[in-house]
C-alpha positions as CSV (number, residue, x, y, z in Angstrom):
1,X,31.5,70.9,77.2
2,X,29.5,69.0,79.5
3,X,27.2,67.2,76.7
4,X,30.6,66.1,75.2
5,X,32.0,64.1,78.4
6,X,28.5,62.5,78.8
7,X,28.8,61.3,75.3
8,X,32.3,60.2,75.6
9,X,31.6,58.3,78.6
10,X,28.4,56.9,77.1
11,X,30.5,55.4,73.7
12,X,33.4,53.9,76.8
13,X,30.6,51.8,78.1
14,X,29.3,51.0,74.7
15,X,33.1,49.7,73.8
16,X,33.4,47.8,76.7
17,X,29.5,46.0,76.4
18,X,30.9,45.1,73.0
19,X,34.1,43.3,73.9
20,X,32.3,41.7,77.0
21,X,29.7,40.4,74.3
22,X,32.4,39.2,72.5
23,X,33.9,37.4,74.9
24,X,30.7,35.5,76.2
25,X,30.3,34.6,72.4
26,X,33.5,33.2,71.7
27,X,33.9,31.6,75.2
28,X,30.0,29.7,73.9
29,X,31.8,29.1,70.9
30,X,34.4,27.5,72.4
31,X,31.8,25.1,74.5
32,X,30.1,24.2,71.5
33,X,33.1,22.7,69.8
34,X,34.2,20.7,73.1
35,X,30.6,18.9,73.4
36,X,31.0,15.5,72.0
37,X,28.1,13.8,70.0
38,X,29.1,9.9,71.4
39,X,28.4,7.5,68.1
40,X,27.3,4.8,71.0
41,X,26.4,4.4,74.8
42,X,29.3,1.4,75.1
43,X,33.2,1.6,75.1
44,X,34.8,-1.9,74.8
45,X,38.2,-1.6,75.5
46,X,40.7,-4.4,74.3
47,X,44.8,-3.0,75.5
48,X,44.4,-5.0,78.8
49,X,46.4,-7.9,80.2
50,X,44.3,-10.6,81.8
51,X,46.1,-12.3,84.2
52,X,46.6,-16.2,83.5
53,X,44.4,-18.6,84.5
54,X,46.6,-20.8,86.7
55,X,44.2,-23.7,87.2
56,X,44.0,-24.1,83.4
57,X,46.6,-26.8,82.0
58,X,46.6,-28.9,78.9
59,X,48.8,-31.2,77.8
60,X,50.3,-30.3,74.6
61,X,53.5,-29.0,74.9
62,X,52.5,-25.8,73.2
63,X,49.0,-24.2,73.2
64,X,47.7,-20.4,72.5
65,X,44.2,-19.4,72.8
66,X,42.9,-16.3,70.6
67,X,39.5,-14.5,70.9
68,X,39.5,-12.6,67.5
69,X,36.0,-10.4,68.6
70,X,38.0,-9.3,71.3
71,X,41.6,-9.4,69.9
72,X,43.2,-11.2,72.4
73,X,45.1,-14.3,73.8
74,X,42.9,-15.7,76.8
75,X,45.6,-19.0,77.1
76,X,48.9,-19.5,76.5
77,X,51.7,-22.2,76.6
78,X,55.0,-21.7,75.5
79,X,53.4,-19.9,72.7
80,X,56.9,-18.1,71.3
81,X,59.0,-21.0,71.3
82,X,60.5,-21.7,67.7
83,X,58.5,-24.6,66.2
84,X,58.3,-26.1,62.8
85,X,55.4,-25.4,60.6
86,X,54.6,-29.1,60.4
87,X,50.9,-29.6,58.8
88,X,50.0,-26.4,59.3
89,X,51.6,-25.8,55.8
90,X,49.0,-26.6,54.4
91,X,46.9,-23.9,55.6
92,X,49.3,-21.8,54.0
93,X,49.4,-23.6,50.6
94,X,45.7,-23.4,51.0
95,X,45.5,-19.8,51.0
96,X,48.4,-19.4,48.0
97,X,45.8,-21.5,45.5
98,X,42.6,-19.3,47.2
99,X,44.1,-16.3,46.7
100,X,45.1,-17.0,43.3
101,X,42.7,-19.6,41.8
102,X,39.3,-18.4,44.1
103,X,37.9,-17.3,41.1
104,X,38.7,-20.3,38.5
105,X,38.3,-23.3,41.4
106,X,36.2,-25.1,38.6
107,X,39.3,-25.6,36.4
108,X,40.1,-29.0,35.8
109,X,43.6,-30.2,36.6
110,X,45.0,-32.9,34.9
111,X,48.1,-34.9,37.0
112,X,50.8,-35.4,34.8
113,X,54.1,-36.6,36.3
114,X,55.8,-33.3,36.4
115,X,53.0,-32.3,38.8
116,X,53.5,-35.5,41.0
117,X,57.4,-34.2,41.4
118,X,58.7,-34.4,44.8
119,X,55.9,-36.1,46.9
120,X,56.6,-37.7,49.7
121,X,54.7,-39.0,52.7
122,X,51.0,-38.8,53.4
123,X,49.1,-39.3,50.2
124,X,45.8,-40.1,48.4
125,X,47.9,-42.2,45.6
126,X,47.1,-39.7,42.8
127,X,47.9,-41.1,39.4
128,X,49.0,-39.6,36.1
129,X,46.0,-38.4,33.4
130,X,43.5,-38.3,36.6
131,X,41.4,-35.1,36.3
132,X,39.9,-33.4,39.3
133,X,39.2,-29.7,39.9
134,X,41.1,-27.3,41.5
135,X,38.1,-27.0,44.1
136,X,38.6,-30.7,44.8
137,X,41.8,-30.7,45.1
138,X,41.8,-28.0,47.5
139,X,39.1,-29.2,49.5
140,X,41.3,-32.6,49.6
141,X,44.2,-30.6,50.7
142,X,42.8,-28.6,53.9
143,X,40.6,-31.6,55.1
144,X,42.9,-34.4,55.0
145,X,45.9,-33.2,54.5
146,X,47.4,-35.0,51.3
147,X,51.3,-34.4,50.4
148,X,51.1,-35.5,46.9
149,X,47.8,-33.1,46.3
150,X,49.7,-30.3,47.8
151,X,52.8,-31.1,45.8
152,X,50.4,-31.0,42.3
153,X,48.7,-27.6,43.7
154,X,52.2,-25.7,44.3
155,X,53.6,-27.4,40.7
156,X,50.1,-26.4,39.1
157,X,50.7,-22.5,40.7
158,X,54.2,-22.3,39.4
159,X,53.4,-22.8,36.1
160,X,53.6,-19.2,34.8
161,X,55.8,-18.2,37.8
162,X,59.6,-17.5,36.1
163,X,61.5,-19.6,38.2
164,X,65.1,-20.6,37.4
165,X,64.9,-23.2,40.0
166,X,63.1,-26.0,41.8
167,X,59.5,-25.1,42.0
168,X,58.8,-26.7,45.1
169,X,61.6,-24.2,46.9
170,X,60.3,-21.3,44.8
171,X,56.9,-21.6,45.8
172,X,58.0,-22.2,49.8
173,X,59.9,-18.9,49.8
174,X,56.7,-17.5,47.9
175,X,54.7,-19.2,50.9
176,X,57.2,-17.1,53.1
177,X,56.9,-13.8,51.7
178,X,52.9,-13.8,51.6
179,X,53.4,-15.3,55.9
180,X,55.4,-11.7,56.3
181,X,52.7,-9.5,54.4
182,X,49.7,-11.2,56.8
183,X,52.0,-10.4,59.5
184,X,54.4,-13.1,60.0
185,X,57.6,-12.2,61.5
186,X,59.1,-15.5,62.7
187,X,57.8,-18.2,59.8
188,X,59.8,-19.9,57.0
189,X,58.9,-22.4,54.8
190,X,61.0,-25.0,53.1
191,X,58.8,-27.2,51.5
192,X,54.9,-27.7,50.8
193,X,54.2,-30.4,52.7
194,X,55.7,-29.6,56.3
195,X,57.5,-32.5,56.6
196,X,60.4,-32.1,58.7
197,X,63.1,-29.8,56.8
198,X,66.3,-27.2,58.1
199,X,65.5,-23.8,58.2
200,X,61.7,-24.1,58.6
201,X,60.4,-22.2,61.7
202,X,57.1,-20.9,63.1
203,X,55.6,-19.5,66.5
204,X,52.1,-20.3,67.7
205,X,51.0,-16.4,67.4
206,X,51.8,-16.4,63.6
207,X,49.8,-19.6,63.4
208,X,46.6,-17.8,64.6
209,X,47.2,-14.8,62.5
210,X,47.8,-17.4,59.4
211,X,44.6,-18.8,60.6
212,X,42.2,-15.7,60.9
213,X,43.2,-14.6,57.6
214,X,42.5,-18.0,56.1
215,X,39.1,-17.8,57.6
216,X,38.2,-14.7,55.4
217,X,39.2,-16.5,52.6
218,X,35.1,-17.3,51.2
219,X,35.1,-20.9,51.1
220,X,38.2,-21.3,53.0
221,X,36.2,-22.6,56.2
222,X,33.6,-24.4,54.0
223,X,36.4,-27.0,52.6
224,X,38.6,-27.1,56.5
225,X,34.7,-28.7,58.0
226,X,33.7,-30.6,55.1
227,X,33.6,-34.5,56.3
228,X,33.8,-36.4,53.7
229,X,34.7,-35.5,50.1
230,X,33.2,-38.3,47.3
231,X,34.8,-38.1,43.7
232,X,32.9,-40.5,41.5
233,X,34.5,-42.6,39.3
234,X,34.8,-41.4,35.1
235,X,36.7,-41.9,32.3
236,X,39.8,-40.1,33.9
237,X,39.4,-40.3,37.5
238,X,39.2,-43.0,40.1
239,X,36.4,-43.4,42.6
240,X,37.5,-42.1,46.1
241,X,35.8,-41.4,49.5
242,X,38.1,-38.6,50.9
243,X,37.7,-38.7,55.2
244,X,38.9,-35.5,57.3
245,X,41.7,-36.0,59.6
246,X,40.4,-33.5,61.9
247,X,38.1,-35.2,64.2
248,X,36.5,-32.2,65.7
249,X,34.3,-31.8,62.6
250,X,34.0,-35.2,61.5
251,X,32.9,-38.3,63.0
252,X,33.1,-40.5,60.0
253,X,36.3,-42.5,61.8
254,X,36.2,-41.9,65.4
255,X,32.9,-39.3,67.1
256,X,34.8,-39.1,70.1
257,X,36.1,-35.9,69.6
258,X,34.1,-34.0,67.2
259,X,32.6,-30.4,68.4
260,X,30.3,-28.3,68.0
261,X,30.8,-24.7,66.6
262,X,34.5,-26.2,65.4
263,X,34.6,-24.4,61.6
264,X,38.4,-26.5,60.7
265,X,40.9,-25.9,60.2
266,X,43.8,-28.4,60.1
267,X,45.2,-31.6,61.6
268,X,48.5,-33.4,61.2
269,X,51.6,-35.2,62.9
270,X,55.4,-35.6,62.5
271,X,58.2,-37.2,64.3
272,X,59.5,-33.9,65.3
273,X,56.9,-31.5,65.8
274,X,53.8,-34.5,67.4
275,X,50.3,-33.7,66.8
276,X,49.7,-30.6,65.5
277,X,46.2,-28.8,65.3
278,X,45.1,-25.6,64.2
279,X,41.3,-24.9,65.2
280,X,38.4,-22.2,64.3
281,X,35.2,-22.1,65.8
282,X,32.0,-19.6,66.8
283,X,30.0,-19.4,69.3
284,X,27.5,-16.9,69.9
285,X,28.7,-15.1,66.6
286,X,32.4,-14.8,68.2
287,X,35.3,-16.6,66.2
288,X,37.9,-18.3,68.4
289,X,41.4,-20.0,67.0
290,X,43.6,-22.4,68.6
291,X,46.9,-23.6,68.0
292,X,48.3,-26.8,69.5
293,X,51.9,-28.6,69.1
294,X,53.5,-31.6,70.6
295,X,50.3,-33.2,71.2
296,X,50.4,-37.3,71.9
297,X,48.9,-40.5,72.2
298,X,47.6,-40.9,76.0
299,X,48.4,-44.4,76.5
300,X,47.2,-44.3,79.8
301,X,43.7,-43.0,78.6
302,X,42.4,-45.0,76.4
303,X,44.8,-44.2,73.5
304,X,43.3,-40.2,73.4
305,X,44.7,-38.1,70.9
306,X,45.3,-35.4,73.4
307,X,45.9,-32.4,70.6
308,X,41.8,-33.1,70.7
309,X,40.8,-33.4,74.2
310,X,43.2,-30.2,74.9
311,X,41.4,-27.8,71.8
312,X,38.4,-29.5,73.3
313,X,39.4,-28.0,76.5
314,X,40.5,-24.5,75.4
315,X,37.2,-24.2,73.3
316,X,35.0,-24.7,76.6
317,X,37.3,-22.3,78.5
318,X,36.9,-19.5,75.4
319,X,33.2,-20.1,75.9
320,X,32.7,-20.4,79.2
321,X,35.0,-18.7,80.9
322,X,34.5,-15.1,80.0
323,X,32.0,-12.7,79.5
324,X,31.4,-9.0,79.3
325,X,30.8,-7.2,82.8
326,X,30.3,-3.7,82.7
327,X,32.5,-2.0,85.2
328,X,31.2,1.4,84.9
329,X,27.7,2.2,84.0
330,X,26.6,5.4,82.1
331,X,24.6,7.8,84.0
332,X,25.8,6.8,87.6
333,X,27.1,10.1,90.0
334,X,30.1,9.8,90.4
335,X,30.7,13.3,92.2
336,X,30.1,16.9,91.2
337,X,31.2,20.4,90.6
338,X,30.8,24.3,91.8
339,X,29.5,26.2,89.0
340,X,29.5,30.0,88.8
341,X,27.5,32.4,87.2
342,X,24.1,31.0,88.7
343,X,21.5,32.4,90.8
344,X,19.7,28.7,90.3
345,X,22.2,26.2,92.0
346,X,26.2,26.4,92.9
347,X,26.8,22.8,92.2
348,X,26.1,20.4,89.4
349,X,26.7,16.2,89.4
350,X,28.9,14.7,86.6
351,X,28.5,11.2,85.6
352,X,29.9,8.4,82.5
353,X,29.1,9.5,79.3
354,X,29.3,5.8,78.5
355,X,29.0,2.5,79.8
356,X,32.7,0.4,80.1
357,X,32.4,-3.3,79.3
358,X,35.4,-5.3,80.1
359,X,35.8,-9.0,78.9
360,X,37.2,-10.8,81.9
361,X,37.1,-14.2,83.3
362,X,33.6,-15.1,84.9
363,X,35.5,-14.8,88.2
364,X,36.3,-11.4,88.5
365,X,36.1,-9.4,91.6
366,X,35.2,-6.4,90.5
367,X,35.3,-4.3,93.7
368,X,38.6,-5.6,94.4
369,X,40.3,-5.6,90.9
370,X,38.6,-2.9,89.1
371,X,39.3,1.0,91.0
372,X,38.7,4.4,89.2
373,X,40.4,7.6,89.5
374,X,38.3,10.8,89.1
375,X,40.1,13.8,86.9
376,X,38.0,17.0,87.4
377,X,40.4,19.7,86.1
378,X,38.0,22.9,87.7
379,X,36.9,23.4,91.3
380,X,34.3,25.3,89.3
381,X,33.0,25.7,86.0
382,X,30.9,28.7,84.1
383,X,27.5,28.7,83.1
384,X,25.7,28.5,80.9
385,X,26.1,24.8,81.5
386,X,24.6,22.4,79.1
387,X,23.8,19.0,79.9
388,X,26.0,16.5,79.1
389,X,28.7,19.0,78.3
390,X,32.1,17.3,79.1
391,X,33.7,18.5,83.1
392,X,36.5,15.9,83.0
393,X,37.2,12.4,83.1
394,X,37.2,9.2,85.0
395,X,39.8,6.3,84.5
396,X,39.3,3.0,85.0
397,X,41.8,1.1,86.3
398,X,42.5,-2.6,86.2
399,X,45.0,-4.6,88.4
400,X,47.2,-1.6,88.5
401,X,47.2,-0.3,84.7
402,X,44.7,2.2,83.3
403,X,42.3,0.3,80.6
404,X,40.8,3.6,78.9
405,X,39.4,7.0,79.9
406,X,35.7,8.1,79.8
407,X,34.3,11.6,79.7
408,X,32.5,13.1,82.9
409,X,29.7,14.8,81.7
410,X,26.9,17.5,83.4
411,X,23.6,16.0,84.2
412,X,21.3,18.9,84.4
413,X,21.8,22.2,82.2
414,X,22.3,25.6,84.2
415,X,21.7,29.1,82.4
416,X,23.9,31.9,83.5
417,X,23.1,34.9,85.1
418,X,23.9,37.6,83.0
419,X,24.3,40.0,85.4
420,X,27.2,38.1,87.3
421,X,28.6,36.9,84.7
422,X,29.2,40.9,83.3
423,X,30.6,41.7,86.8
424,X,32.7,39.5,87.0
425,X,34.2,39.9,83.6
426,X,34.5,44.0,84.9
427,X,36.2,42.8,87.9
428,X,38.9,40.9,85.9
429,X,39.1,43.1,83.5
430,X,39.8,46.2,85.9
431,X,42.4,43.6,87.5
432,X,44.7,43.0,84.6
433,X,47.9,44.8,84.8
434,X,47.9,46.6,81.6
435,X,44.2,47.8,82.6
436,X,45.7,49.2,86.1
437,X,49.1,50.4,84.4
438,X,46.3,52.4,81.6
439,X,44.6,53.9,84.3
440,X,47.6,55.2,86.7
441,X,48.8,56.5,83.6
442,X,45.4,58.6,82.7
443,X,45.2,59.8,85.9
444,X,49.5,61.0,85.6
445,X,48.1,62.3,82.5
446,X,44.9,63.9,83.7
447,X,47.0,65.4,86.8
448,X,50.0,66.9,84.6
449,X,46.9,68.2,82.5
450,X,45.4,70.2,85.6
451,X,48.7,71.2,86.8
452,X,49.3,72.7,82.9
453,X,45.9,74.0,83.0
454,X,46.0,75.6,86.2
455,X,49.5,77.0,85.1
456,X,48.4,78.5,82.4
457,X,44.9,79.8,83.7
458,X,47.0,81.4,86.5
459,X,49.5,83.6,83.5
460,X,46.1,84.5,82.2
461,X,44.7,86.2,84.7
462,X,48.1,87.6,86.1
463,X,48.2,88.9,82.5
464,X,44.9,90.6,82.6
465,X,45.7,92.1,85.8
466,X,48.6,93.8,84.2
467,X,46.9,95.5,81.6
């Protein structure tokens, strides 16, 4: 009887080694699968609001700034206020032939009179049974701007469009439609040259996105900063020097204002709408846009286009105005946390699994504008600890509103003491109530079976007695 309870008991601890094994394996598992494998040592957030600039002015009366490397607006001048498209059409008609001709630009176009329907305003005089390329004429279209080449390239497109129509319209609603798929909400065209016309509207912000997606056009940027375009005189085709109107990349009429970096991309002017610009330029590899309506002659300064001298102004601010400043650096202590389990230490430092760089103007006060909020979840947490296993988070906070959340992470690994750690796990174990509730009811059981076997041990021997 005896060697039976000793084996019994022996196979009870055997049970309960094997589901405290379990346990430890499924709670390493568990680690394992939290541990992140960072791709990088940076974050770079971008959902942040820089506050405005308030010593920056221009003079247009409607200017937005755009940083496309870091997807944001650094200036901004009644930018949502319902404009015309004015001559920034033509960035849009530009992008209708590119997207549909980019592979064919070498085709030669021959002007007939049909083609030449409609024109009106600025023009290059274009005559019927001149022959010039589709690349030329496009290149003639984003750099100076010509209504009556824009009127040809919109005929020329609509050729094997089914249109019941007037081309001219047909293609503007087209022109419409493709603004919407890049993300337009608020533009509609009436006509392809952006002179003025009921119905037409624009904001600045869909200019920029218009924009950026014209400067992934291949080529697109190549024709907005050519200078000057020559076509030499044949059979067909008139001799012409071609000059850009946009005087931040050319200097062939006036090198007042021309820029370095500036990549295009359009200039024009209406009664209505001013001066109108659109820009694109790099600098140090980052892309910058600017758009600029209700810009004026300066009489009082020397007859300055001020559309120029403001993009002038913005581009100087884009580039020297900002720069990266890493708020939090990877690998500083922050604070620290108990850990359990250990014979080797009770506590163990957390730090940024990654550096935070935040593009903000070059005046920022960090210690005053930047604050961080420590989220440790544990007092404690179990070893085995690995380093750089993941103990909670730090957010960092600018002007108020949290910019993004970086994982605190261990800085030394701890083993665990096996020992404890089984203890422990006994000592919970024994404390949960089904445990407690099985064990009051063995020992009910084991007392009713005494009591029984006492009973019965007691009939026995009053039996024997009796015989």
């Amino acid at each position: 009887m005896k060697t039976k309870k000793y084996i019994s008991i022996f196979l009870l601890i055997l049970y309960v080694c094997s589901a405290l094994c379990t346990a430890v394996r499924a709670e390493a598992t568990d680690t394992a699968a939290e541990t992140d494998d960072p791709a990088n040592d940076k974050i770079i957030p971008t959902g942040y609001e820089i506050p405005e600039n308030e010593e920056m002015t221009v003079k247009c009366r409607n200017a937005l700034l755009y940083s496309e490397y870091d997807d944001r607006y650094l200036f901004s001048k009644r930018a949502d206020e319902l404009l015309e498209p004015a001559s920034t059409t033509k960035t849009m008609v530009g992008i209708m032939i590119f997207e549909k001709f980019g592979d064919r630009l070498d085709t030669q176009v021959t002007v007939t009179k049909e083609l030449l329907e409609g024109k009106e305003g600025l023009s290059i005089y274009l005559e019927e049974g001149e022959v010039l390329t589709i690349r030329q004429l496009l290149t003639i279209l984003l750099m100076h701007g010509a209504n009556d080449v824009s009127t040809i390239l919109a005929h020329y497109y609509m050729q094997d469009v089914v249109n019941d129509g007037d081309d001219l319209i047909k293609f503007a609603e087209l022109m419409t439609a493709r603004a919407a798929e890049i993300g337009c909400e608020n533009t509609v065209y009436k006509n392809v040259t952006g002179l003025h016309a009921g119905g037409a509207r624009t904001v600045l912000p869909d200019l920029i996105k218009i924009a950026v997606h014209a400067s992934n056009i291949p080529g697109f940027l190549d024709m907005t900063s050519t200078g000057r375009l020559i076509i030499e005189k044949s059979e067909t085709t008139k001799s012409r020097i071609v000059l850009s109107r946009n005087y931040l990349v050319s200097s062939y009429q006036t090198a007042k204002y021309k820029t370095q970096g500036v990549t295009g991309m359009s200039y024009g002017s209406t009664d209505e709408m001013g001066q109108c610009l659109l820009v694109s330029a790099e600098y140090d590899g980052k892309r910058y846009f600017a758009a600029l309506m209700g810009g004026y002659t300066d009489t009082d300064d020397e007859e300055t286009l001020v559309v120029y001298t403001d993009a002038i102004k913005l581009l100087d601010f884009a580039r020297t105005g900002f720069k990266y400043i890493d708020v939090l650096k990877k690998g500083v202590i922050i604070t620290q946390v108990g850990v359990r389990f250990s014979t080797n230490t009770d506590v163990v430092t957390l730090v940024p699994e990654k550096t935070v760089s935040m593009y903000l103007p070059v005046n920022t006060d960090v210690s005053k504008e930047i604050s961080f909020k420590n989220i440790v979840p544990a007092d404690k947490i179990d070893a085995p600890v690995a380093q750089g296993e993941r103990a909670g988070d730090i957010i960092v906070v600018y002007n108020g509103a949290e910019v993004c959340r970086v994982p605190l992470v261990t800085t030394v690994s701890v083993p665990q003491s096996k020992i404890l750690y089984v203890l422990d796990k006994l000592e919970n174990f024994v404390k949960k109530p089904v445990v407690i509730a099985s064990f009051i009811s063995f020992f009910i059981l084991l007392f009713v079976f005494v009591i029984i076997k006492a009973v019965i041990e007691g009939q026995r021997k009053k039996r024997k007695r009796i015989k």
